[in-house]
SEZA-316386 format. One line per field, with one value per residue (C-alpha): residue number from 0; residue in one letter; x, y, z. Coordinates in Angstrom, 1 decimal, padded with zeros to 4 digits, always signed. Layout:
BEGIN
k [NUM;...]
r [A;...]
X [X;...]
Y [Y;...]
Z [Z;...]
% end
This chain:
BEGIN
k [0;1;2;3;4;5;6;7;8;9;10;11;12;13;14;15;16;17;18;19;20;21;22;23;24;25;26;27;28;29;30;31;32;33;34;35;36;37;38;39;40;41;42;43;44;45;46;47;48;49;50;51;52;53;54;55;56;57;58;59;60;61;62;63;64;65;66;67;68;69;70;71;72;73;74;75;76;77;78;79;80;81;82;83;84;85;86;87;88;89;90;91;92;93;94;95;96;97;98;99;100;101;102;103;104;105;106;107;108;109;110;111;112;113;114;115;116;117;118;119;120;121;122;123;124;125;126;127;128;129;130;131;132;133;134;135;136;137;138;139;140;141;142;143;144;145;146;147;148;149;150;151;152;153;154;155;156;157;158;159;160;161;162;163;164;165;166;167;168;169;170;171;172;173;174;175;176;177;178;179;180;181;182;183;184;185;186;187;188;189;190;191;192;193;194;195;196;197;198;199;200;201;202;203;204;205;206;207;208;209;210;211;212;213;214;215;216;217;218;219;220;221;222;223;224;225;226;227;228;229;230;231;232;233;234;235;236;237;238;239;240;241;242;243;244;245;246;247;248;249;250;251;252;253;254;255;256;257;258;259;260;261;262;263;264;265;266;267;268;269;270;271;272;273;274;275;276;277;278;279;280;281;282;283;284;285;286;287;288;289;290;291;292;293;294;295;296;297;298;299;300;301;302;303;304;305;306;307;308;309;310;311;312;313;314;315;316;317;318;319;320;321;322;323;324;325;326;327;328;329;330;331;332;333;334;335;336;337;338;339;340;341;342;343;344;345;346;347;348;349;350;351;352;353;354;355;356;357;358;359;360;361;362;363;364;365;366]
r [X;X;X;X;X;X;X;X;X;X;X;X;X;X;X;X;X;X;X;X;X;X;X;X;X;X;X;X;X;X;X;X;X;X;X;X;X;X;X;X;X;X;X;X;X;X;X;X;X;X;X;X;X;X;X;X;X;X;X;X;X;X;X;X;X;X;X;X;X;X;X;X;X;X;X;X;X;X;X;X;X;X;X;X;X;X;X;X;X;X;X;X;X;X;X;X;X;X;X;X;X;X;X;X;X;X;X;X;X;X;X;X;X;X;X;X;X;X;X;X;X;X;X;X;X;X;X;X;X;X;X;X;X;X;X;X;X;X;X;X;X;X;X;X;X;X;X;X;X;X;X;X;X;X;X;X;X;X;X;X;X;X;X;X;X;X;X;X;X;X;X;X;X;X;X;X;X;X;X;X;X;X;X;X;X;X;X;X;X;X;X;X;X;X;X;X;X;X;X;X;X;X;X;X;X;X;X;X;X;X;X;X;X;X;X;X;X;X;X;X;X;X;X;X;X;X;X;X;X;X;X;X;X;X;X;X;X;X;X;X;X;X;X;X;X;X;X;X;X;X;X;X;X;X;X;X;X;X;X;X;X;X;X;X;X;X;X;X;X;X;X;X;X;X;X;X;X;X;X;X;X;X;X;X;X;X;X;X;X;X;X;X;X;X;X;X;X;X;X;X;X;X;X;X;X;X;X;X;X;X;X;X;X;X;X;X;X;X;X;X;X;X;X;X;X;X;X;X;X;X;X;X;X;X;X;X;X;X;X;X;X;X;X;X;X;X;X;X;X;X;X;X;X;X;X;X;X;X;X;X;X;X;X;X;X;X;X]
X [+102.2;+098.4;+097.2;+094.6;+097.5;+098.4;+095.8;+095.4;+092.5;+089.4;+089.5;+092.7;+094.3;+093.6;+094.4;+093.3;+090.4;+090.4;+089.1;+092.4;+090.2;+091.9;+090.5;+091.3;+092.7;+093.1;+096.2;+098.2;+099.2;+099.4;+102.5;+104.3;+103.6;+107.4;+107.0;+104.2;+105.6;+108.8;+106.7;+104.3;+107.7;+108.7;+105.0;+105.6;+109.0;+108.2;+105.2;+107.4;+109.8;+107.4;+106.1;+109.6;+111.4;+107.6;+108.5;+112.3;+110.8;+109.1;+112.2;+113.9;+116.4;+115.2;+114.4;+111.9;+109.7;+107.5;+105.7;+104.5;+102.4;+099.4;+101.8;+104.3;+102.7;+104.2;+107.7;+108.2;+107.3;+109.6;+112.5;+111.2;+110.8;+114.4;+117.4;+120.6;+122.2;+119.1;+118.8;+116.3;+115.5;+113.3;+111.8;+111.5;+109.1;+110.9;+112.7;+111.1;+111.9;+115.7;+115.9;+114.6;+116.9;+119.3;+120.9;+121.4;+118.3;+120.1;+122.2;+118.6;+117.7;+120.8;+119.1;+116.2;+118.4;+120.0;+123.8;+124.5;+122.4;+122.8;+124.1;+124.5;+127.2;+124.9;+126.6;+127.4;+123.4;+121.8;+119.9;+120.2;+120.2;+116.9;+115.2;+113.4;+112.5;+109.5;+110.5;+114.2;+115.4;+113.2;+115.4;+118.2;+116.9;+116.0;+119.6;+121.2;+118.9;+120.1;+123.4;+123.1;+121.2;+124.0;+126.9;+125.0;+124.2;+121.7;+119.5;+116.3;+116.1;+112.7;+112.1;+109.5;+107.2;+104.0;+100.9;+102.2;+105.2;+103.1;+102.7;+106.1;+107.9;+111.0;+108.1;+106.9;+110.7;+111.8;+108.6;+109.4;+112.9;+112.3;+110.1;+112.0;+115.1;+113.5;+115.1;+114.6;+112.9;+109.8;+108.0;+106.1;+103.6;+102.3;+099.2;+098.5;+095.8;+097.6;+100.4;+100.6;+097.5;+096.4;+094.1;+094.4;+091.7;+093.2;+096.3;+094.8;+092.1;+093.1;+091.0;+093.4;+097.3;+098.4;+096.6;+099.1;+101.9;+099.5;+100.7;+104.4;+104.0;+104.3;+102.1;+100.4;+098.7;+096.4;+097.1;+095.6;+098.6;+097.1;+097.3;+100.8;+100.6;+098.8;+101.8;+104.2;+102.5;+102.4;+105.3;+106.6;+105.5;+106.6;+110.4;+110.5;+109.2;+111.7;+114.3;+113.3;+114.1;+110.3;+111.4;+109.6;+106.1;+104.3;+102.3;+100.2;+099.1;+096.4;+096.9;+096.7;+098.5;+097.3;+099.4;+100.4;+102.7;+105.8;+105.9;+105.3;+102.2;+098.8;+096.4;+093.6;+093.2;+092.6;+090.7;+088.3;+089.2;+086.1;+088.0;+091.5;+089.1;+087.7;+091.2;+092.3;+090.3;+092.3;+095.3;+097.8;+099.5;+096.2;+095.5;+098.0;+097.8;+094.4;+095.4;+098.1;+096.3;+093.3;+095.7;+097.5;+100.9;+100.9;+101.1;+101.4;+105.1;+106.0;+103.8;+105.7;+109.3;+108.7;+107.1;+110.9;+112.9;+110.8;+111.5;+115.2;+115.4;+113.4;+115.7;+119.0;+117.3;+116.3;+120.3;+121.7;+120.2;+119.9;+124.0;+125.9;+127.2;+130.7;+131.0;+134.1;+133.2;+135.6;+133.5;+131.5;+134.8;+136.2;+133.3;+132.4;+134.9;+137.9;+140.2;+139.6;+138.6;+140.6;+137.1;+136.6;+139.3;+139.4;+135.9;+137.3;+140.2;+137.5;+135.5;+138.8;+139.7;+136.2;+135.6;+139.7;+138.7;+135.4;+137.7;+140.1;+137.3;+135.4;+138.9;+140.2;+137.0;+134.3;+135.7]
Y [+087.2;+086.1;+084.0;+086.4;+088.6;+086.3;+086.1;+088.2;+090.4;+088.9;+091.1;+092.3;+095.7;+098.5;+102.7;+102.9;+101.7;+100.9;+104.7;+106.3;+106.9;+107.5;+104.0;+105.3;+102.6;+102.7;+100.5;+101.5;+105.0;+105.9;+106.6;+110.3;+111.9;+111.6;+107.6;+107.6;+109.4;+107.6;+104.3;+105.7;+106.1;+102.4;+101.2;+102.6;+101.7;+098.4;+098.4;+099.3;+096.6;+093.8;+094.8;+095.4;+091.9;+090.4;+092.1;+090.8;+087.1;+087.5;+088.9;+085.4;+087.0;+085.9;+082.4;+082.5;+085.4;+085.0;+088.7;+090.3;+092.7;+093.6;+092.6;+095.7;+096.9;+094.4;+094.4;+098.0;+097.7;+094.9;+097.2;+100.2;+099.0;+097.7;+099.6;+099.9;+096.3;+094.4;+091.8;+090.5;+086.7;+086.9;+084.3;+083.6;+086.1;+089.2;+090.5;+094.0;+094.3;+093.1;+096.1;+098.4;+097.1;+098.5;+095.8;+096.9;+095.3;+093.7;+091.9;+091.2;+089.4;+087.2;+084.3;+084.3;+085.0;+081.5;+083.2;+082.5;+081.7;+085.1;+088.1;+090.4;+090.1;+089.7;+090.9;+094.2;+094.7;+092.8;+090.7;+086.9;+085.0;+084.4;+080.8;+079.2;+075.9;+076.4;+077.7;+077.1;+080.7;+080.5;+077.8;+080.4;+083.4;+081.8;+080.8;+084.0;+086.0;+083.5;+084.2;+088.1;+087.4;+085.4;+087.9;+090.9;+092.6;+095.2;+092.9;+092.2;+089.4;+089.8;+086.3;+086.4;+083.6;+083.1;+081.0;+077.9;+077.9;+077.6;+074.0;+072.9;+071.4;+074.0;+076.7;+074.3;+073.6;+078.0;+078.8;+076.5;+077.2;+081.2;+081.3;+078.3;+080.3;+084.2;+085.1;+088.9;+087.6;+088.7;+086.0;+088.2;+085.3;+087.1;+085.1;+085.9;+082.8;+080.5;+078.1;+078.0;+076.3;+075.2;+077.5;+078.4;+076.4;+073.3;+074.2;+074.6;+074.8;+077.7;+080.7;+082.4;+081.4;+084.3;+082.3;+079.5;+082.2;+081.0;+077.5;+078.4;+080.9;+084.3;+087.3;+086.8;+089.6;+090.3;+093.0;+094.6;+093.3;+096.3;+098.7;+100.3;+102.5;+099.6;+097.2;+099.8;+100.0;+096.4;+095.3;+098.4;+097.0;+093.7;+094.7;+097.1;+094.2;+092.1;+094.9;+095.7;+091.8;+090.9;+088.0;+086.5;+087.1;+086.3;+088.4;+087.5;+089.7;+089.3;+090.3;+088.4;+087.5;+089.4;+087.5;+083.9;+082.4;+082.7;+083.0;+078.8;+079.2;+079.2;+080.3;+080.3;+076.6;+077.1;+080.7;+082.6;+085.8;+087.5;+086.7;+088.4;+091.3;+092.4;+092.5;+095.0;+097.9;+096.6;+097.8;+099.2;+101.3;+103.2;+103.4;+105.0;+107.5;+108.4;+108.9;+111.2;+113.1;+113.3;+114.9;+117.5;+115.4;+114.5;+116.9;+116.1;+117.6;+115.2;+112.8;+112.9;+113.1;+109.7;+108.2;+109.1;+107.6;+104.2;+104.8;+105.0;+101.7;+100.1;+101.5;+100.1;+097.1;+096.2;+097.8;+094.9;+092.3;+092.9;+092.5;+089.4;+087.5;+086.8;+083.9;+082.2;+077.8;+076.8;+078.6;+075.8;+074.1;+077.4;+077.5;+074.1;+073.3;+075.3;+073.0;+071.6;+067.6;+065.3;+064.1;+068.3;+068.8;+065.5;+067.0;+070.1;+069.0;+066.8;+069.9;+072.2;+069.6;+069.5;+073.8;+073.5;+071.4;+073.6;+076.6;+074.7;+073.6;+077.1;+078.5;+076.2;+075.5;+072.1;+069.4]
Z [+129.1;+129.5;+126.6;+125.5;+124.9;+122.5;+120.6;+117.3;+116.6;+115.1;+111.8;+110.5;+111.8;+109.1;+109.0;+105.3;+103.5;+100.0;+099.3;+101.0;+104.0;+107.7;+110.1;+113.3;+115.5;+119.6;+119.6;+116.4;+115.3;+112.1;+110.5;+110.3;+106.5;+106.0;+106.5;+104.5;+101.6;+101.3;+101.3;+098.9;+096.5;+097.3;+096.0;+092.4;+092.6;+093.3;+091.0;+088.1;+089.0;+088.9;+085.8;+084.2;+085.7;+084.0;+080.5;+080.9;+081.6;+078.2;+076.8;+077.7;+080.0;+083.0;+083.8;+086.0;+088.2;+090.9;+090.7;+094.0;+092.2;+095.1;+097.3;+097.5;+100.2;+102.6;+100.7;+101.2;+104.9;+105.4;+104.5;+105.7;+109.6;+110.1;+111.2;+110.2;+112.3;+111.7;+109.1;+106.4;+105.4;+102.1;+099.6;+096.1;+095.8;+098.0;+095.6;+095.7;+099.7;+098.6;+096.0;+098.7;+101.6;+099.0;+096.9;+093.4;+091.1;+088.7;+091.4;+093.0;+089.5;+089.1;+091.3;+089.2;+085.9;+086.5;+087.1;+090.4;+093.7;+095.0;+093.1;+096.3;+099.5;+102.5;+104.9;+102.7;+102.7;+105.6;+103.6;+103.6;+100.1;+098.6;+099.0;+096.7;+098.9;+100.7;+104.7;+105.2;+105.6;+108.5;+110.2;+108.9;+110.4;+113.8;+114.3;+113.1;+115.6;+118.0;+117.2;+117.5;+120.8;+122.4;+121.0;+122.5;+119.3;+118.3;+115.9;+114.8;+112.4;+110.0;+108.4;+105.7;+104.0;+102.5;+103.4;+101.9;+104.0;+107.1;+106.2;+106.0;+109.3;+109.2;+109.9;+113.7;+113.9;+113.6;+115.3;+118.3;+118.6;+118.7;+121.4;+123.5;+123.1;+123.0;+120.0;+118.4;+114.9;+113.9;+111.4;+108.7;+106.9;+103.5;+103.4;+099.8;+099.7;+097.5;+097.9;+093.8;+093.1;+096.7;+098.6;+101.8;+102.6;+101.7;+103.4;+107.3;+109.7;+111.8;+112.3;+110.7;+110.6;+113.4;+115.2;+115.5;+117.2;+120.2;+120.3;+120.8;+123.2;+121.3;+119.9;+116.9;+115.1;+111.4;+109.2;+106.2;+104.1;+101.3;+103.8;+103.8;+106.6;+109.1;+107.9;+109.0;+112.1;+113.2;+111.3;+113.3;+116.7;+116.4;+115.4;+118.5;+120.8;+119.6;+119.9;+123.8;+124.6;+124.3;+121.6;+118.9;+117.1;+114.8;+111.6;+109.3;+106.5;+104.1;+101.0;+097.6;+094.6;+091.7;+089.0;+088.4;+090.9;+087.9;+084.7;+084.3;+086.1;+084.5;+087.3;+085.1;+086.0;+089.8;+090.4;+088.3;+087.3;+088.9;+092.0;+090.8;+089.9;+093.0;+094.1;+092.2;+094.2;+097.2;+095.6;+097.8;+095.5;+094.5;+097.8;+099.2;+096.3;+097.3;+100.9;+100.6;+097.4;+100.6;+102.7;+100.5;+100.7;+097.2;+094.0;+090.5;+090.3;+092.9;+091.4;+088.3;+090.0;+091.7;+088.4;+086.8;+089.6;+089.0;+085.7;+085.9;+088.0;+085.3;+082.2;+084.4;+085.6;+081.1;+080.6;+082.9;+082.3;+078.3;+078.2;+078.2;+081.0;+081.1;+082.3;+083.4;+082.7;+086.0;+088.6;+088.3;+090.7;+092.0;+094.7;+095.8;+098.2;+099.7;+098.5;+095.4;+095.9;+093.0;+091.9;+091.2;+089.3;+087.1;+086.5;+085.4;+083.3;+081.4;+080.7;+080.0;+077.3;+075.8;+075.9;+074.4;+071.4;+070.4;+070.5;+068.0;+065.8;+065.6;+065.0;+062.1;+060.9;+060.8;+061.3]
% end
């Protein structure tokens, strides 16, 4: 491959403007209505999950959660462009693309609850274990893609991050490795412009971050990370060329993060609310309304019917998580080790004794 061929485009790919309007574009086709549709349903679901998990946060019962409201656009495109064998490597902030890779919502919350560190079985759902430390799945996904690769498998491994990733090591190190070693993952960089409080700006000097797929040797490419249907597309493309042996590349998709980056996050002190503002007619969900409303693919019946669905995932999602864990105190031991250590179990028996004598003072009174 020719190093121009390498090189992303100078302005990001786009199919839809912010009015719903049709972008033609030489090298991407835009998506069949059917596509389009079922990720038009995956925005509002997504939508409504953001801004239930957000309510449940306030609620107290969950710990933590990094919205990707503005960003569903690129979640529901992450799921949507992989088969049945290939396998997803989310963040923190993923959680909507885990939920529509199919693991049950409430299982999707129980990281960010403060349960358990995953509440899903990967394997059962493709879809590795969230990470909150800043580009290690990426190491992760690079390895399992290497894996499938060597075994002869039918995979494509998508391995997603966010601009502040990009300045970690483990992101040179998985970048590196993939394109040494040809590996089918595709590395999906939601540039959302902040790494919590640090703007890109502060974070590199690249014309834009695709543009470092150049120095390992693979593709990079800029997307309109609003734009549903031009994130199918590429997204698309990329997953397909890994899939037809053409390894590793690289996306980058601008986009933005409308809220704080969690709950314990007070973006007020780092970007001015004008800013967030002119954001919001970028929206991809309102976008992709007008688009389909344009083209007579969207009525209010169905309108309605997909507005119940999200619903429905938000009354079982507040259902869930509003009942009590039962929690069992020696599964902090059970899964450490195979076997037990002594150090382990002297740990447990100390704790045993301690839970044993609360439940003998509760019982027989203070004592």
């Amino acid at each position: 491959m020719k190093h121009d061929d390498l090189l992303p485009r100078e302005t990001p790919v786009r199919l839809i403007d912010e009015t719903g309007t049709t972008v033609a574009d030489d090298a991407y086709p835009m998506p069949d209505a059917e596509v389009l549709k079922r990720a038009y349903r995956g925005l509002v679901e997504g939508r409504r999950i953001n801004d239930q998990a957000g309510a449940l946060v306030r609620q107290g019962r969950l710990a933590v959660y990094p919205s990707s409201h503005g960003q569903e656009a690129c979640q529901v495109a992450a799921s949507l462009v992989l088969g049945e064998h290939d396998w997803l490597f989310p963040t923190y902030r993923d959680s909507v693309a885990v939920i529509a890779r199919g693991v049950r919502p409430a299982d999707a919350m129980v990281l960010l609850k403060g349960d358990w560190h995953s509440g899903y079985d990967p394997a059962e759902h493709r879809v590795a274990p969230q990470a909150t430390p800043l580009a290690t799945q990426l190491l992760h996904a690079v390895g399992f893609a290497y894996a499938a690769k060597r075994r002869g498998e039918d995979t494509v491994v998508l391995a997603l991050c966010g601009d502040g990733a990009t300045s970690e090591g483990d992101f040179h190190e998985a970048l590196n490795f993939a394109a040494v070693f040809h590996v089918p993952v595709v590395f999906f960089v939601q540039n959302n412009e902040f790494a919590i409080s640090v703007p890109l700006s502060r974070q590199t000097a690249a014309p834009s971050l695709a543009h470092k797929a150049v120095g390992y040797g693979m593709p990079g490419e800029r997307v309109d990370g609003n734009d549903v249907a031009a994130v199918l597309a590429v997204l698309g493309g990329a997953v397909e060329r890994a899939r037809a042996g053409g390894g590793p590349s690289l996306i980058e998709a601008h986009t933005y993060r409308m809220q704080a980056h969690t709950n314990a996050d007070d973006d007020t002190r780092y970007r001015e609310r004008e800013e967030v503002q002119a954001w919001i007619a970028r929206d991809p969900l309102t976008r992709m309304r007008a688009h389909l409303s344009a083209h007579d693919l969207l009525d209010d019946a169905t309108e309605e019917q997909i507005a119940a669905g999200a619903e429905e995932i938000a009354a079982a999602l507040r259902a869930a998580l509003n009942a009590d864990s039962d929690l069992d105190p020696e599964d902090l031991f059970r899964f450490v080790t195979a076997e037990r250590t002594p150090q382990l179990e002297e740990q447990w028996q100390l704790l045993r004794g301690e839970i044993e004598r609360a439940a003998l003072t509760d019982a027989g009174g203070h004592r």
